[in-house]
C-alpha positions as CSV (number, residue, x, y, z in Angstrom):
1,X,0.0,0.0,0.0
2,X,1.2,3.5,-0.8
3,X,2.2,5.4,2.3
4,X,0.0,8.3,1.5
5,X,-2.7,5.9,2.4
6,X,-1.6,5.4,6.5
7,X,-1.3,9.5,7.1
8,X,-3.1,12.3,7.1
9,X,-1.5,15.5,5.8
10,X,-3.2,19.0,6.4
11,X,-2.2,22.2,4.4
12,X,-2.9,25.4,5.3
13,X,-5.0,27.2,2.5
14,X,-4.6,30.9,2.1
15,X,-7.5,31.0,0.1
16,X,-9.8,30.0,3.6
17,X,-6.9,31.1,6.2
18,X,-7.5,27.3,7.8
19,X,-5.0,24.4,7.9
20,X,-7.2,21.4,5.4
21,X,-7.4,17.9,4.7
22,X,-5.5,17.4,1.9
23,X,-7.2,15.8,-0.9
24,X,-5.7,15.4,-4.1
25,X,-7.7,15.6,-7.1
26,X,-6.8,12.4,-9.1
27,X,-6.1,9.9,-6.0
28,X,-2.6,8.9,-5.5
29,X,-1.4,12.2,-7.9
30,X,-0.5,15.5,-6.4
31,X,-0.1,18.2,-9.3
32,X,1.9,21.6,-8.1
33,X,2.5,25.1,-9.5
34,X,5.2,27.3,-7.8
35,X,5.8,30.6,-8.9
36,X,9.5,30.8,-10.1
37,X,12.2,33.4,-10.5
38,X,12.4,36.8,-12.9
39,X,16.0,36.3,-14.2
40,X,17.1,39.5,-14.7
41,X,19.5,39.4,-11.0
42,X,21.6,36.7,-9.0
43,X,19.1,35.1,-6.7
44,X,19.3,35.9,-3.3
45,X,18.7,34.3,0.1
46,X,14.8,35.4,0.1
47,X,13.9,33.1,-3.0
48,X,16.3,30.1,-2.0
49,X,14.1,29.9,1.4
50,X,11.1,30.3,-0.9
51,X,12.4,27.6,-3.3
52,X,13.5,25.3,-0.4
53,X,10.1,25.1,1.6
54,X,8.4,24.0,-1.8
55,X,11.3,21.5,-2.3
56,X,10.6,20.3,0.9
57,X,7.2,19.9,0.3
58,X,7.7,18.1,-2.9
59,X,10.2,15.4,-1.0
60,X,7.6,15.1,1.1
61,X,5.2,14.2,-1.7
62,X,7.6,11.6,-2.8
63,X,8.4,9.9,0.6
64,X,4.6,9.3,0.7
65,X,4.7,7.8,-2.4
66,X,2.5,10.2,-4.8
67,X,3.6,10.5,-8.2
68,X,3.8,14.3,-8.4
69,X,4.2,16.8,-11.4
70,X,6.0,19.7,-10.4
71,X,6.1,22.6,-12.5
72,X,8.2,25.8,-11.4
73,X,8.4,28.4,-13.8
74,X,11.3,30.7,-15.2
75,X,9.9,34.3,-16.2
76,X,11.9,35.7,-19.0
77,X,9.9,38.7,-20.0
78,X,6.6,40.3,-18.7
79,X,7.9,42.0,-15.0
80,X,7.3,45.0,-14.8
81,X,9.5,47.0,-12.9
82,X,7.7,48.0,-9.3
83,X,5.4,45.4,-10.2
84,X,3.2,47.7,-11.9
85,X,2.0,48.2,-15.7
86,X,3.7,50.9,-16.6
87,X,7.5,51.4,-16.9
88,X,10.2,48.8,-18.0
89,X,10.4,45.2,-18.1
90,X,13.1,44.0,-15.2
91,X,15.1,42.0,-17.8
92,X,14.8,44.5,-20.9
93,X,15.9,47.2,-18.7
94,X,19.2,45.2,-17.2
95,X,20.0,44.3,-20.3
96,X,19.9,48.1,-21.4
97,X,21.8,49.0,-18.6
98,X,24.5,46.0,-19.4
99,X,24.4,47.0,-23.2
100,X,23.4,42.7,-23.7
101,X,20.7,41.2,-25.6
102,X,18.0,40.1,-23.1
103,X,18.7,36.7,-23.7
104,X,22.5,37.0,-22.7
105,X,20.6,38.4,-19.0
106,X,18.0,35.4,-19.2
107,X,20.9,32.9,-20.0
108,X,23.1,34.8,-17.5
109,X,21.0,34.2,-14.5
110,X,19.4,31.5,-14.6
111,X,22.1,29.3,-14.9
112,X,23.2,31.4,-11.5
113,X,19.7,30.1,-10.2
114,X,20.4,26.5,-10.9
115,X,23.8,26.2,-9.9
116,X,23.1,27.9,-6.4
117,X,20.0,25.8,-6.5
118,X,21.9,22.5,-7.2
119,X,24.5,23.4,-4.0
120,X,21.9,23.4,-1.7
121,X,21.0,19.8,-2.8
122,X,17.4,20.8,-4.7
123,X,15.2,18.2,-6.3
124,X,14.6,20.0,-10.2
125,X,11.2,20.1,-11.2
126,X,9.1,18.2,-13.3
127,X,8.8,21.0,-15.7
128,X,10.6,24.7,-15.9
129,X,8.9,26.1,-18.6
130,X,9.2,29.5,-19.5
131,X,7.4,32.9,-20.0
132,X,9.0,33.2,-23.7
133,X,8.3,29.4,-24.7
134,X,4.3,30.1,-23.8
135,X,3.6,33.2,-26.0
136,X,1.3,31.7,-28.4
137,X,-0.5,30.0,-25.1
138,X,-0.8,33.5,-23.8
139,X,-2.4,35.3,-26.2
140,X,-4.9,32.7,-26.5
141,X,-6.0,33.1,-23.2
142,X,-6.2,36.9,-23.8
143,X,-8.5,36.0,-26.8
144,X,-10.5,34.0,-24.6
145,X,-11.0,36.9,-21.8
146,X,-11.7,39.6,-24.1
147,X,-14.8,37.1,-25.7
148,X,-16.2,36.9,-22.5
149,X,-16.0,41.3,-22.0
150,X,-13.9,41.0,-19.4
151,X,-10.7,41.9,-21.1
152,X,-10.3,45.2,-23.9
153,X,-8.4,46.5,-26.0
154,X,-7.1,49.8,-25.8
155,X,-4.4,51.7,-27.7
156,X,-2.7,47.8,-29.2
157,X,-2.7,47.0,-25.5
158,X,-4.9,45.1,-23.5
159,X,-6.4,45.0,-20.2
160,X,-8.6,42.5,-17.6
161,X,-11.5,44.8,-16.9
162,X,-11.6,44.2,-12.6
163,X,-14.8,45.9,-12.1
164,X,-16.8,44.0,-14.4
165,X,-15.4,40.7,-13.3
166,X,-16.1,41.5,-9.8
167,X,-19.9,41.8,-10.8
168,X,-20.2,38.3,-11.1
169,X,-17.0,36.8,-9.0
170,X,-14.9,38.1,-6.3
171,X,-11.8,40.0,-7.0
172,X,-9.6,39.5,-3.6
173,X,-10.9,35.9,-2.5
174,X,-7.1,35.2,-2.0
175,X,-5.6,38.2,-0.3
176,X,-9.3,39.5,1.9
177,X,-9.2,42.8,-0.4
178,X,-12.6,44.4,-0.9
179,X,-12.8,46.1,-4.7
180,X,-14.7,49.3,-3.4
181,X,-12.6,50.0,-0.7
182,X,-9.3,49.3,-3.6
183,X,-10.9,51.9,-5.9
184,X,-11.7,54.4,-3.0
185,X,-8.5,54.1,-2.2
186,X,-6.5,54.3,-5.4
187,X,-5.4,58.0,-7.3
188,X,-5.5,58.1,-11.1
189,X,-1.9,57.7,-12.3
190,X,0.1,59.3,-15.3
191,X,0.0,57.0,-18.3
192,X,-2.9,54.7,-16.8
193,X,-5.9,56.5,-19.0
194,X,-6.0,53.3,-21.2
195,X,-7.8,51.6,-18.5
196,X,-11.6,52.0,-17.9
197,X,-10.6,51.3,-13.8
198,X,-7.0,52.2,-12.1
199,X,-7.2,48.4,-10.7
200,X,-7.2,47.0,-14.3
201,X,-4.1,44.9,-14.9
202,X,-2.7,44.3,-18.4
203,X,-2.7,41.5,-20.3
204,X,-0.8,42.6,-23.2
205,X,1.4,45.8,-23.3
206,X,2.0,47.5,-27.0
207,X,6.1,47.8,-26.9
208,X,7.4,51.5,-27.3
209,X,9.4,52.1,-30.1
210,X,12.8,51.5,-27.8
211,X,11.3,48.4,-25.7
212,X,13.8,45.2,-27.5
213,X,11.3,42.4,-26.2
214,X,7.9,42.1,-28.2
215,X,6.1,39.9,-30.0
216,X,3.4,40.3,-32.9
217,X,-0.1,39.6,-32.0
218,X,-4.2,40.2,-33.0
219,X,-3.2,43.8,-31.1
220,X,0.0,45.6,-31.7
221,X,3.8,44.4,-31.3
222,X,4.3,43.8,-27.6
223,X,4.7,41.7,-25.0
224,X,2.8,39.8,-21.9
225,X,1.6,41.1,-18.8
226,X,3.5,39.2,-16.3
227,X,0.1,37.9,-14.2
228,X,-0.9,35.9,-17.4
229,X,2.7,33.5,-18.5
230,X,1.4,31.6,-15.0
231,X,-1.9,31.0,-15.7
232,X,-1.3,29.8,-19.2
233,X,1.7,27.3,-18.3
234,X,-0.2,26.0,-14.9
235,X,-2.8,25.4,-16.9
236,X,-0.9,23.8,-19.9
237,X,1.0,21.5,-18.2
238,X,-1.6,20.8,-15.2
239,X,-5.4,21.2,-16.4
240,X,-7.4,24.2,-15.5
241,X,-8.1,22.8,-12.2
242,X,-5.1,21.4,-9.9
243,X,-4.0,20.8,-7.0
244,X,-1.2,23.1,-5.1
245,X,-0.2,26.7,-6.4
246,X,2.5,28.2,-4.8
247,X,5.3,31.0,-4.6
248,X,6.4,33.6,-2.0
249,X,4.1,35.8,0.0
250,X,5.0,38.9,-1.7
251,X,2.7,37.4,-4.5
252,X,-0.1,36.8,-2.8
253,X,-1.2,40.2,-4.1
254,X,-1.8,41.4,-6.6
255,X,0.0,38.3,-8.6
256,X,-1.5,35.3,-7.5
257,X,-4.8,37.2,-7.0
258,X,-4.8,38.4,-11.0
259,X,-4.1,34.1,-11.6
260,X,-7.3,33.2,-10.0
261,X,-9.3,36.4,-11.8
262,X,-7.7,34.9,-15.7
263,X,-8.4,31.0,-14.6
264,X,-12.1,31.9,-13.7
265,X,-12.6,34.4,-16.4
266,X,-11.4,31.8,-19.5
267,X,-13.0,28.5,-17.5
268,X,-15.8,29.6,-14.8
269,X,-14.0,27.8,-11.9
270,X,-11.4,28.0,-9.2
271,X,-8.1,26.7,-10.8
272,X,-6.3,25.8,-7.7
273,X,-7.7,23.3,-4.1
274,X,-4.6,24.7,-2.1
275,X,-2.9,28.0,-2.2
276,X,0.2,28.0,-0.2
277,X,2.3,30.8,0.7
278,X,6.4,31.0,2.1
279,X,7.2,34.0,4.3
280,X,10.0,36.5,4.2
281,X,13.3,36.2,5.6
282,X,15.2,38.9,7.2
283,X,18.7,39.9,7.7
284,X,19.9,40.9,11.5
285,X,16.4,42.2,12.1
286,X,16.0,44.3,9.1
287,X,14.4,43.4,5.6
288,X,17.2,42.2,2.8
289,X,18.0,45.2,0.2
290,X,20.8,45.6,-1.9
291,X,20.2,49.4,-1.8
292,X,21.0,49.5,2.2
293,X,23.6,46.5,1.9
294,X,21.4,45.0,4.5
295,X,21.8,41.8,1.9
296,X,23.9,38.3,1.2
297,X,24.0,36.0,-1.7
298,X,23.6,32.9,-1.3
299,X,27.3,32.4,-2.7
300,X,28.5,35.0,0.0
301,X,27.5,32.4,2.8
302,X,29.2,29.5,0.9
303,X,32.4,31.5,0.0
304,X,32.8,33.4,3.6
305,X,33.1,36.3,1.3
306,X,31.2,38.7,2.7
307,X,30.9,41.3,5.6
308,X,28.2,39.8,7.7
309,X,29.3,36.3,8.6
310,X,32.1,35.2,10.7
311,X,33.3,32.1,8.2
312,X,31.6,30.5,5.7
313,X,29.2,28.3,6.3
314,X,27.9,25.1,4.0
315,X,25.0,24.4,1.9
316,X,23.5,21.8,4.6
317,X,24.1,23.7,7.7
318,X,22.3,26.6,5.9
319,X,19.3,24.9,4.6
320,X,19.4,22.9,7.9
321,X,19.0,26.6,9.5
322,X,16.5,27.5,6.8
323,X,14.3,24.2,8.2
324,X,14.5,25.0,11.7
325,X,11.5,27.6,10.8
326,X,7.9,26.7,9.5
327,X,7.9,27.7,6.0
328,X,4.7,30.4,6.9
329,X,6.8,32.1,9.7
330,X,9.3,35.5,9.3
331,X,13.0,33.9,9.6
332,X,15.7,36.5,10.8
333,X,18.9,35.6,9.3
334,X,22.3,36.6,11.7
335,X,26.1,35.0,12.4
336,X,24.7,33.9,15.7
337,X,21.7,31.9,14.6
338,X,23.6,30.2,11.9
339,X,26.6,29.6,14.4
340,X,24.0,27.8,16.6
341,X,22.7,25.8,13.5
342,X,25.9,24.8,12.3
343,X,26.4,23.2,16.0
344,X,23.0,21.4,16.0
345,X,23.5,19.8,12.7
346,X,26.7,18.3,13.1
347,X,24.9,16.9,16.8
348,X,22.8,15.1,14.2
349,X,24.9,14.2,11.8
350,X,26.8,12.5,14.3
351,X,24.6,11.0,15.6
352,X,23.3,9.5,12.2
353,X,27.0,8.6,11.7
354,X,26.5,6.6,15.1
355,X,24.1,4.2,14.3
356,X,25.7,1.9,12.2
357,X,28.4,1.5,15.5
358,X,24.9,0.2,17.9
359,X,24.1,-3.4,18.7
360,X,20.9,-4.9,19.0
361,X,19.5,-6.6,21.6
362,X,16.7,-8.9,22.2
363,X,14.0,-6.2,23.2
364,X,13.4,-2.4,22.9
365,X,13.0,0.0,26.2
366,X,12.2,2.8,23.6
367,X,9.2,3.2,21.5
368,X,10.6,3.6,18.1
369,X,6.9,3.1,16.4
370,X,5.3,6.2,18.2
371,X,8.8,8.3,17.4
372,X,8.3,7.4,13.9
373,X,4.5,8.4,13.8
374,X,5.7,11.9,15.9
375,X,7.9,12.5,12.6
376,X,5.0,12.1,10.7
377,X,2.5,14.0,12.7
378,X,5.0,17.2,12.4
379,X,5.2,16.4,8.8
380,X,1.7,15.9,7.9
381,X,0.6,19.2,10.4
382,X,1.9,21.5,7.5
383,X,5.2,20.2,6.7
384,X,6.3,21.5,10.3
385,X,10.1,21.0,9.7
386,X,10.6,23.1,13.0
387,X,8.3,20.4,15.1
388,X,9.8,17.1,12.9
389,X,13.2,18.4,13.7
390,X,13.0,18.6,17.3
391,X,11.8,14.7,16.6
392,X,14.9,14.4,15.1
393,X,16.9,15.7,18.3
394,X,14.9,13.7,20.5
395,X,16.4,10.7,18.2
396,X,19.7,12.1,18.8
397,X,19.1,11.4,22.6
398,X,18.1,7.9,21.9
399,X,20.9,7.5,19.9
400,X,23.6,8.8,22.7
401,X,21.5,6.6,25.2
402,X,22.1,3.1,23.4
403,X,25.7,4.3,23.0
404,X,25.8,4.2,26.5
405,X,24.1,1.3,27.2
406,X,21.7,2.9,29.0
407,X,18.5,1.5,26.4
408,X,18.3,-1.1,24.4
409,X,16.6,-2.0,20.8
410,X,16.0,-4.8,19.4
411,X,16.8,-5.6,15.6
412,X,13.3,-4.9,13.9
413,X,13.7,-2.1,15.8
414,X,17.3,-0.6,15.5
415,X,16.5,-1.4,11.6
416,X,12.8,0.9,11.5
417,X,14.7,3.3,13.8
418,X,17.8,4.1,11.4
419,X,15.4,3.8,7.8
420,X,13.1,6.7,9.2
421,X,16.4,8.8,10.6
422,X,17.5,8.4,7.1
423,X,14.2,8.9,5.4
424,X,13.8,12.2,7.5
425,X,17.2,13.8,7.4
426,X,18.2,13.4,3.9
427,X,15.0,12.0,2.1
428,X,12.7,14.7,3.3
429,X,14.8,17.4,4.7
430,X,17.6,17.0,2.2
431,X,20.2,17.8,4.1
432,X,23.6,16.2,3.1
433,X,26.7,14.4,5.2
434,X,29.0,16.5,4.6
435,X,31.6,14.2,6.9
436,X,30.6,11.1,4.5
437,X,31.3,13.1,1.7
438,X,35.0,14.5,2.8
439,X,35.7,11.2,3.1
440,X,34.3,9.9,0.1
441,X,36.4,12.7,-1.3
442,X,39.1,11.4,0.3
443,X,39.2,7.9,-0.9
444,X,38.1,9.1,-4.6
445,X,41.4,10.7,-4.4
446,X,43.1,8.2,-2.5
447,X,42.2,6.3,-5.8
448,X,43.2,8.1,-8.2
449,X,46.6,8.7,-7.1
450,X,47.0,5.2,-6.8
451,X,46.1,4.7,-11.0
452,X,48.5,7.9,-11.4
453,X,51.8,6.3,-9.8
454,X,50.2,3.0,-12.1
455,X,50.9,5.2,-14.7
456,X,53.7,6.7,-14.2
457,X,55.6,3.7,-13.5
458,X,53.9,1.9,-16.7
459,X,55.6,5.2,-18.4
460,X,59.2,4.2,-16.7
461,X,58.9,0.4,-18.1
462,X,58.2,2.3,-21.8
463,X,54.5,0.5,-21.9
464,X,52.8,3.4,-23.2
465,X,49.7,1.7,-24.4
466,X,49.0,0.9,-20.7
467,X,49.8,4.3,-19.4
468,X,47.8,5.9,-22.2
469,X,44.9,3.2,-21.7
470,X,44.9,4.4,-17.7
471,X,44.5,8.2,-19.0
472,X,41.8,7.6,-21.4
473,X,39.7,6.1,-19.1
474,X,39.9,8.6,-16.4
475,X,39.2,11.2,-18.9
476,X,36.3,9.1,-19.8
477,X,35.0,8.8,-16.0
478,X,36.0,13.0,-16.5
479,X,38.6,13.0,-13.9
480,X,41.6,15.0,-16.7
481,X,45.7,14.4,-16.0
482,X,47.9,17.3,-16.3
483,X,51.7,16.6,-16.5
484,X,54.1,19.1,-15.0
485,X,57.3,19.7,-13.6
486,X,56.1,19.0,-10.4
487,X,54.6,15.7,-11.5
488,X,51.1,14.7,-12.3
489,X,47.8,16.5,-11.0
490,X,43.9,16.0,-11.5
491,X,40.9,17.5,-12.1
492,X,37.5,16.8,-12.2
């Protein structure tokens, strides 16, 4: 039987404000949106906390055996800067100011995304699609709205008409905003007397003469509004009605709220069961900005190049730090609570490390089935990493107590207990041994010099076919020799 089957996760919706059953759509199939990263900038610490509570999540997914289609999107055009319709796109504008074609930016910075992504041990998507990949997709979906009369044209651009959607659905189910009270509240801008209503959002912008991103369509030359690429690849690659849409809390409003307004407008329903939302994290207090230098990259913390930290710290002990908090809470970022994370997680590391030295006995005087189901219950109340790692502590404890001799486990036991440690820490937490993998590193090179002396000595004896044989295969395995005075190095 599929694990999914024995427990009984709850998310916390923020389109009700309540923790929920969850209840996938097609049984035993979880389908999940999360909004992805505008790659006109090195991502910073903010969107890896982001991008690691929805990695978590989809582990989490796995270890319960769903199959699970997880689509996380890369938008390459669209952004406005402020987040507004007017002005320039973020990634036309950087490249304007780096005299680059926009795809040189795109290129640029996303591979800076998955690199940094790919060092703190991510799981990649089922799907990355992009904004740029989807145009055609989009402007269908604009031709649908403006059949309905929700959307217009005006001036080769086009807009989603707020007020006369709101006659017939609610605009602000996600983020509790009343319409009247948004209008009441909102000034007529410069350059917004295209739109009938100020809260009217576009869905296609007409490109100035000296905008270098645009498109041709039914309208004018142009290019996306940024709400609409995540409607139309959601929808593409997971129906117009699924399960889990997610992204940072920033996006709540208006972005996510805009996604519900296009879904319902071109289908008549609700796209998404289960909104869920990842909250900020600060620096020392204070929110990140680069224009305070209140700010680290994620490469700063890694490199110990930067003037915040006292050392560098790893990828693990990092996300480890990242997981101490629920993914819905405010996490303040400093030297000291890092220093204290970095001392917690190699408590459990060596503690996991520790397990393979205990014995078994005949019986247990610890309860390793109701720890287990404790891991669960933190998991399955929200993916409450804070609540499942202080589970994991209270393994650590076992752990140091059998050491001792002071408990005992039986075999069944000691071989649940150290499949679920396992399970939890790397599985589902994905942190990484960073001992193991010293000495792995170790041996690998241990190895390698070994094959090297093989080679130079087959070298002395004049047998050249062996000593090019050994090189040619380590270049094929992509470990690369390089002769010198000083004798013969590797790569990898």
């Amino acid at each position: 039987m599929p694990l999914y089957t024995s427990q009984s996760l709850k998310i916390y919706n923020s389109l009700s404000g309540e923790k929920e059953s969850f209840n996938p759509i097609h049984e035993g199939n979880v389908g999940m949106y999360v909004c992805g990263p505008t790659v006109y900038s090195n991502v910073h610490l903010g969107n890896v906390r982001t991008f690691m509570s929805f990695d978590v999540i989809f582990r989490y997914f796995l270890h319960l055996d769903y199959k699970v289609r997880y689509v996380r999107n890369i938008t390459d055009v669209g952004h406005i800067v402020d987040d507004v319709d007017e002005g320039e796109d973020k990634i036309a504008k950087k490249a304007r100011l780096e005299q680059l074609e926009p795809m040189e930016v795109v290129q640029r910075y996303t591979v800076d995304f998955h690199e940094i992504l790919k060092a703190f041990n991510f799981l990649p998507p089922s799907i990355e699609p992009t904004a740029t990949g989807h145009i055609i997709e989009q402007i269908e979906i604009i031709k649908k709205i403006i059949d309905t009369g929700i959307g217009y044209e005006a001036n080769g651009s086009v807009y989603f008409d707020v007020v006369k959607y709101n006659e017939t659905n609610n605009y602000g189910v996600l983020s509790g905003r009343n319409i009247e009270d948004m209008l009441a509240n909102t000034r007529d801008l410069d350059g917004q007397s295209d739109k009938r209503n100020p809260q009217d959002f576009a869905l296609w912008k007409k490109a100035e003469p000296q905008h270098i991103m645009r498109w041709p369509s039914p309208w004018s030359d142009g290019f996306p509004g940024w709400h609409l690429e995540c409607t139309a690849m959601s929808t593409k690659y997971l129906g117009n009605h699924f399960d889990i849409h997610g992204g940072g809390m920033d996006l709540k409003f208006p972005h996510h709220e805009c996604e519900i307004a296009q879904n319902e407008a071109c289908t008549g329903q609700s796209p998404v069961n289960y909104w869920m939302h990842a909250n900020m994290l600060t620096l020392n207090g204070k929110k990140m900005a680069k224009s305070t230098g209140n700010n680290i990259l994620p490469g700063e913390i890694l490199s110990g190049d930067n003037n915040i930290l006292s050392k560098a710290f790893s990828a693990s002990v990092t996300r480890f730090f990242m997981l101490q908090a629920h993914y819905r809470s405010i996490l303040d970022f400093s030297d000291d609570a890092i220093v204290a994370a970095e001392k917690g997680y190699k408590r459990l590391m060596e503690a996991v490390d520790a397990l393979s030295g205990i014995s078994a006995s005949h019986t247990s005087s610890i309860d390793i089935a109701s720890w287990k189901q404790l891991c669960y219950d933190a998991m399955n109340d929200d993916f409450n990493t804070p609540i499942l790692i202080a589970q994991l502590f209270e393994a650590v404890r076992y752990v140091n107590l059998l050491k001792e001799g002071k408990e005992t486990i039986s075999e069944g036991d000691l071989k649940t207990f150290t499949t679920a440690i396992n399970a939890f820490v790397f599985d589902v937490l994905g942190l990484s041994d960073e001992k193991a993998a010293d000495s792995n590193n170790d041996k690998l090179d241990g190895v390698i010099n070994m094959l090297i002396g093989m080679r130079n000595q087959a070298r002395a004896d004049k047998n050249f076919a062996l000593s090019d044989q050994i090189r040619d295969q380590l270049i094929g395995l992509g470990i690369q020799l390089k002769d010198g005075k000083e004798g013969t190095s590797f790569s990898l």
